[in-house]
N, C-alpha and C positions, 0 to 999 in steps of 0.2 A: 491400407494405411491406418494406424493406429488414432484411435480419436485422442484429441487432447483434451487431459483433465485438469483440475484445478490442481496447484501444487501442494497444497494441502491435502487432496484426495491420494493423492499420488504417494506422500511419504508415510498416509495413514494404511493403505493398500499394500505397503514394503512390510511396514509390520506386519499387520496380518496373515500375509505369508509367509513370511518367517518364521512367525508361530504355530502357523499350520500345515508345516513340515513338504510330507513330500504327497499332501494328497490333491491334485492336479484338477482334478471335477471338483471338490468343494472351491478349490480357487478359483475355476470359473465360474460357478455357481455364483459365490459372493460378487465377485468384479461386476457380474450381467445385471445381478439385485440389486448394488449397490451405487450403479452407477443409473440404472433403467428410470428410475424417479427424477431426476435432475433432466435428463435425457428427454424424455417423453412425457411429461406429467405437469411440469413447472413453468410458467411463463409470467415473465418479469412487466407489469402492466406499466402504461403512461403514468398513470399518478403516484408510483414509487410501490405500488402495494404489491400482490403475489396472490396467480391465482392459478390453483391443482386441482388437473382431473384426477380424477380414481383410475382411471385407468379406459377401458373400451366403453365407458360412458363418459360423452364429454359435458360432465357437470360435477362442482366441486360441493363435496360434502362435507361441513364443518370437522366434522368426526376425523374421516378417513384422512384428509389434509396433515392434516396434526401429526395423525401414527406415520403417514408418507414421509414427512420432513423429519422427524424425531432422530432417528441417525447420523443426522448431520450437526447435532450439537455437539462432535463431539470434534469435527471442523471449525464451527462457529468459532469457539472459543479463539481460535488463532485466525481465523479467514476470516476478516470484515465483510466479506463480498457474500460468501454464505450465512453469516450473521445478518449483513441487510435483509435478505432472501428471508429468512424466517420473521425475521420483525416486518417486512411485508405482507405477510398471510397474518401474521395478529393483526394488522391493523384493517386490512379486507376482512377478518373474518369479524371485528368488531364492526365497520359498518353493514356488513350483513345481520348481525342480529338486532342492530338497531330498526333495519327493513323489516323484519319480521322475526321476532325470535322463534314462533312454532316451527319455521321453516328448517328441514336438517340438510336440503341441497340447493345449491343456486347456480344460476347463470352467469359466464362471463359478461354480461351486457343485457341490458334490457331489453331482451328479445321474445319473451313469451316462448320460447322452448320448455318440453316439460315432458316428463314420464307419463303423465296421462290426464287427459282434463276432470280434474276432481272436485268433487262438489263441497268445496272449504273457500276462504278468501285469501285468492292468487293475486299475484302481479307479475309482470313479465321480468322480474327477475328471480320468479324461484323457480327452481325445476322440479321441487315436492315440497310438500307442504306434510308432512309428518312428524309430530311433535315426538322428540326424542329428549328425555335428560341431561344425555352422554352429549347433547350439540351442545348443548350451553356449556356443559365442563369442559372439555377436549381444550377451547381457544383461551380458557383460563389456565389452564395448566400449561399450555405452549408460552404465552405469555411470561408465568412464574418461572417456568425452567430455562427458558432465556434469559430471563435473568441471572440466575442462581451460574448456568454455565457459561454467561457469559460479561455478566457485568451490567450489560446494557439497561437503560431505562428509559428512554426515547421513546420507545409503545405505551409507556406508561400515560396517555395524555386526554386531555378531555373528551374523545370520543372513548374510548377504552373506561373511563369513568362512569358516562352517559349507560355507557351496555353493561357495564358491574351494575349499575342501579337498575335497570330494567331487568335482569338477570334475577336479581335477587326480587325483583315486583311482581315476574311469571310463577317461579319457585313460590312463593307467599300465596299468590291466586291457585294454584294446583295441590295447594294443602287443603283447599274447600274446593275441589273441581266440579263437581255437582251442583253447589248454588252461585259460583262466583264466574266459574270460568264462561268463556265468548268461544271457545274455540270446538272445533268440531271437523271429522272428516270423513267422507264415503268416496267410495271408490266404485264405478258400477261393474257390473258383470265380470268379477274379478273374484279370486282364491279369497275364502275368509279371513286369512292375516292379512289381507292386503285392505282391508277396509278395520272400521269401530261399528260398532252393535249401538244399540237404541237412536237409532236416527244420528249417529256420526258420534257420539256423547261416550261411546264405550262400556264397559261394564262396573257397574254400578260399584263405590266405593264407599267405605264409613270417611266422613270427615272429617278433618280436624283433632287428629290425632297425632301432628306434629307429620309423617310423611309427606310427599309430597308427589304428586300424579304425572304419570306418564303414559300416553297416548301407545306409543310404538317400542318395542327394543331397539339395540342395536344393529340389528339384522332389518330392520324397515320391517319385522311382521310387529302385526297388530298383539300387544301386553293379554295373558288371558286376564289375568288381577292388575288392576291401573296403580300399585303400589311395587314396583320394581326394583325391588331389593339393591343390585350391583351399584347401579346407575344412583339411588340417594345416597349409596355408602362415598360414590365417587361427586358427591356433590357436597358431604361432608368434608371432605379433603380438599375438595377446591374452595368451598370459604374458605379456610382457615389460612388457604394462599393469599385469599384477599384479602383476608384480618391482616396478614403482617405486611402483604401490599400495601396496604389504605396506612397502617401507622408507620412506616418504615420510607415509603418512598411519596407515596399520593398527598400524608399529612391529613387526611380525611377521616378525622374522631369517629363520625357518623355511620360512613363507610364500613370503619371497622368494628362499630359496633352490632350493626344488623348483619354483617356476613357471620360473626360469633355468634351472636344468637341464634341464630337460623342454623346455622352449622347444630349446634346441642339440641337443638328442637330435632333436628332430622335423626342425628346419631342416636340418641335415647331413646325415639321410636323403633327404630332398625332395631337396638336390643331389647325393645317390648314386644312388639308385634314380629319381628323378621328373623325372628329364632324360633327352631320345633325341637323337642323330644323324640328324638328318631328310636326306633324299638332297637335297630341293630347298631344304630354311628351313633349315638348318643344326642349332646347338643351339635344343634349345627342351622347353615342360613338355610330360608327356602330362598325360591329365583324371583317370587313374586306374589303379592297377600293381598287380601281384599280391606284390612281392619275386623272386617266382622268374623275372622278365626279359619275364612277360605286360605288355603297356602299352595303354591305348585313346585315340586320339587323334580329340579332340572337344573340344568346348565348348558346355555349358549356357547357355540364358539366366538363369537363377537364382542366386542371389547366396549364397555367393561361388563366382564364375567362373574361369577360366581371364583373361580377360578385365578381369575387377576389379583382381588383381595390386595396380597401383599405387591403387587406390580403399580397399584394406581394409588399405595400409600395408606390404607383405610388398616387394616394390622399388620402382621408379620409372620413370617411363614411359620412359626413356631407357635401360633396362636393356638390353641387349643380347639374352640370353635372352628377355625379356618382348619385344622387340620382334621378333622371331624368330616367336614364340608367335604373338602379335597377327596378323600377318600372312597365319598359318597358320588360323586361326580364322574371319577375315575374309576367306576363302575356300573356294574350292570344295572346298579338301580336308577342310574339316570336313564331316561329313556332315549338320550341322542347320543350316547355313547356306543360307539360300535367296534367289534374286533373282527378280525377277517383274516387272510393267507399273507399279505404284505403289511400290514400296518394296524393298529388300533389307537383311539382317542375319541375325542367329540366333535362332533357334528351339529347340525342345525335343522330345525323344520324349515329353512329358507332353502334348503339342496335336498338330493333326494336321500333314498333310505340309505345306511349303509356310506355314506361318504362321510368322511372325516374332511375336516379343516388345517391347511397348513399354518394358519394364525393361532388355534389352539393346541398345536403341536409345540411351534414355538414359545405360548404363554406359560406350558408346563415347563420346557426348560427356562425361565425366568425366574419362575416362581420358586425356583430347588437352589443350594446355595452348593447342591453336590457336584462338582466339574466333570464328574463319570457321566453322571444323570445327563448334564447336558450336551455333551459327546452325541451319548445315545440318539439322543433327542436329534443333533443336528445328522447324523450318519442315518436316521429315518428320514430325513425331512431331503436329505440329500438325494434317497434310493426309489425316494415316491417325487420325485421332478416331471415325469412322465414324457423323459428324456429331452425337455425342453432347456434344461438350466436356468429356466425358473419356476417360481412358487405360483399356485391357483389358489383358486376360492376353496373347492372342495374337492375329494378326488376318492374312487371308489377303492375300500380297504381290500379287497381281492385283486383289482387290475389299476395299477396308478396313470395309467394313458389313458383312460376314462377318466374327465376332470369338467369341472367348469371354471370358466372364467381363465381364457391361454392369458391373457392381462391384465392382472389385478396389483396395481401397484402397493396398498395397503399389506398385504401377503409376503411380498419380493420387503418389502422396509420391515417388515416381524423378522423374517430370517437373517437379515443384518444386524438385526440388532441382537441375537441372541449369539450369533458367531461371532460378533465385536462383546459380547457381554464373557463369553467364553477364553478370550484372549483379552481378559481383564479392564475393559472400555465399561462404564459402567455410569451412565446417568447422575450429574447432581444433580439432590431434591432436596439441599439445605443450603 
């Protein structure tokens, strides 16, 4: 018996196959991603809010939530019932970071469930305590673009205020993280990414030169340089949502003036310090700088990228630097970049050697505005399934049935969205 879906899902589903003809496996592929998130992952709480797992971990991490639902604003805008659903998880993921904003994953309930007992300051509703960038941006940006695609402004309310000011108060303490910051984490007898060096404190950074510190990537390993390039570019971008939140809807002068500021303090650093002279690609970003001239030059599959650039708003693909970068990334000089018998892209030191990421697959088809390119992109990402009809974490470029993660719902919502970006579905971001 066929499951029933939302009728909005249902007439958005008619298009997409329509559009994409008579190929039978990408239709099921999409329908299993795109339905697999709502299905498995979303659970509508008592006090009106929305709380998502990731997938085969049951704890919902600010970040991944976001990328989960993102596909469905493009329901939202007509389905009030899926519109509730996302302005639910803004307003959870807002009292979440009022609990702790270091924290990038939490628990449905205060239950002390956790990834591991880590020697930082827990409470029984976080399931990690790893201070990421990208958490604090993600629920701001779902925020704005609920709006933008769908009118609404009911999220916009004094809890959601409360955490834009504390947001921008961590950001302000992580520009001086060496004499200001309180925060710290160790992880014992555990892989090196998996903890910070100098007694939880991490590796040593110049301060106060406008960036702003970050403990972990997106990937939950441990920053080699505590200046993370992707992650402050995508923190410039989410002020500047808050600049015109705070004057547009909130009416908060104050508001919009410190997320502007702070916004130019970050940006101007990133083109001070967060640019190198490459001998072969010319200008271009590194992934992560120390201030005092250390730089690491890579690219994560994890979002936000080196790579995302023009996906999270920060330039445009056309940018010159950005496509310097690109090029650089999309080669063998990145060192997680791999080619093999089935497949080539980037990878991560979070998986092993040799595996590419189906979310980096898909960011490259986003990033391209060429519709061949992203064909490509999806007829790869179709052919390395690993016969499951859906997407993994990562999966080995010689054998695509060696993968990790059969459940990752962040993965299954990238491939939807590039195969609804494909057949012209396409995110408002104004």
């Amino acid at each position: 018996m066929k499951k029933q879906l939302p009728q909005s899902m249902e007439n958005l589903l008619k298009d997409v196959y329509e559009k994409l003809g008579n190929d039978e496996k990408l239709k099921t592929m999409f329908e299993n991603c795109y339905t697999n998130t709502l299905d498995t992952t979303v659970k509508k709480m008592d006090d009106g809010t929305t709380y998502v797992i990731t997938g085969d971990i049951p704890a919902m991490w600010l970040r991944d939530s976001v990328c989960q639902l993102r596909p469905y604003y493009f329901l939202a805008e007509k389905d009030e019932e899926i519109a509730n659903l996302i302005e639910g998880l803004v307003k959870r993921q807002m009292k979440y970071i009022l609990l702790d904003p270091y924290a990038n994953a939490f628990n449905e309930a205060d239950n002390g469930s956790c990834w591991e007992k880590d020697i930082t300051e827990m409470s029984g509703w976080i399931w990690e305590r790893k201070y990421e960038i990208d958490s604090l941006c993600f629920p701001l940006q779902m925020a704005y673009l609920l709006w933008k695609n769908t009118g609404k402004t009911s999220h916009f309310d004094d809890t959601f205020k409360e955490a834009a000011y504390k947001i921008i108060e961590v950001w302000r303490t992580e520009q001086n993280h060496e004499e200001n910051s309180t925060y710290s984490f160790i992880r014992k007898d555990c892989y090196y990414t998996d903890t910070l060096s100098r007694d939880g404190k991490g590796a040593l950074v110049k301060s106060n030169i406008g960036l702003t510190w970050s403990g972990f990537r997106p990937s939950d390993d441990a920053c080699q340089y505590g200046y993370l390039i992707p992650s402050n570019m995508f923190a410039v971008v989410v002020l500047k949502y808050l600049n015109e939140i705070s004057l547009e809807v909130l009416k908060d002068e104050k508001l919009a003036e410190e997320s502007i500021k702070l916004a130019k303090e970050i940006e101007d650093a990133i083109e001070t310090y967060g640019v190198i002279e490459h001998y072969k690609y010319g200008r271009m970003y590194a992934y992560e700088v120390d201030g005092f001239g250390q730089y690491n030059l890579m690219d994560d599959a994890n979002l936000p990228s080196l790579l995302s650039i023009p996906y999270i708003g920060y330039r445009d693909e056309n940018d010159e630097t950005y496509k310097n970068t690109r090029n650089f990334i999309l080669g063998n000089g990145n060192p997680y970049y791999y080619e093999g018998e089935k497949a080539k892209g980037i990878g991560s030191p979070h998986t092993p050697i040799n595996y590419i990421w189906h979310i980096s697959l898909a960011m490259q088809g986003l990033t391209s505005s060429d519709k061949e390119y992203k064909k490509q992109i999806i007829d790869l990402m179709k052919a390395t399934d690993g016969n499951t009809n859906l997407m993994h974490e990562g999966f080995n470029v010689d054998n695509p049935e060696e993968f990790t993660r059969e459940w990752f719902s962040w993965a299954n919502a990238m491939f939807c969205e590039l195969v609804l970006d494909y057949c012209g579905y396409t995110v408002k971001r104004k």
